[in-house]
C-alpha positions in Angstrom: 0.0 0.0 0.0 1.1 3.4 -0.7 0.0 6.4 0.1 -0.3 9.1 -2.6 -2.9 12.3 -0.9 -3.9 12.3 2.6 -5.7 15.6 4.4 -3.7 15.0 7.8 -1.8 17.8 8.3 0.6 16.6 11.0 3.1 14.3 10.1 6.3 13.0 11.6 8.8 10.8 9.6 10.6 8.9 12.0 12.3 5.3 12.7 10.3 2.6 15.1 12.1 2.9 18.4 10.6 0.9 21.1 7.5 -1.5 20.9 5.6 -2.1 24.1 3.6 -5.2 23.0 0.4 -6.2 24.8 -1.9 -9.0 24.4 -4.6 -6.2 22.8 -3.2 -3.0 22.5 0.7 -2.0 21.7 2.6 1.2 22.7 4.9 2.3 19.2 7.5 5.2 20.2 9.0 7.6 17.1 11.7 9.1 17.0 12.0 11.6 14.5 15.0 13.1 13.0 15.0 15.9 15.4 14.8 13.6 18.4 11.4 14.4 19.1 9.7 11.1 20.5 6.1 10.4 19.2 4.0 7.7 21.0 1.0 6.0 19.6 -1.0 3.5 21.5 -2.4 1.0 18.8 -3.6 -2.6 18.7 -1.0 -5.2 18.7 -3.1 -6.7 15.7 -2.3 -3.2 14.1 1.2 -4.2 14.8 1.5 -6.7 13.1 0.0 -6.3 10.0 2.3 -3.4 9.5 5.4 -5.2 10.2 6.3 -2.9 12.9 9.7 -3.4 13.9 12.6 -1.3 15.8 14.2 0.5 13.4 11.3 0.5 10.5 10.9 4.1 9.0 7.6 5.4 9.3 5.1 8.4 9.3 3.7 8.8 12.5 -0.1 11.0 11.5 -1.8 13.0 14.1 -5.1 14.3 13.7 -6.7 15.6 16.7 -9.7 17.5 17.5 -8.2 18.4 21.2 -4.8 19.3 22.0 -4.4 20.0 25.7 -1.3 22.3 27.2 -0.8 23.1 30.8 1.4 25.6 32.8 4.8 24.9 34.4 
């Protein structure tokens, strides 16, 4: 599969780092090239079928309707 238009505007290119694998749902964290660390919780099913793997290069997409930020 290829992907050759999508609307999400947020996108991180990144290698797999860690996977946290659980019997239903996984933790993925991406690094990207500028060290930031993305984490997406998805199902371990979801996993798979991707190949997910440490060191796989991938897009990590956010689209959210809520982004929450908090003082210091």
């Amino acid at each position: 599969m290829s992907i050759t238009a999508i609307n999400v505007r947020n996108q991180f290119r990144g290698q797999v780092r860690e996977i946290v694998e659980g019997p239903v749902v996984s933790e993925v964290d991406v690094e990207t090239a500028g060290g930031l660390i993305v984490t997406s919780v998805i199902t371990t099913r979801s996993v798979k079928e991707l190949g997910l793997e440490v060191g796989k290069e991938v897009i990590a997409l956010v689209k959210s309707t809520e982004v929450s930020i908090a003082t210091l």
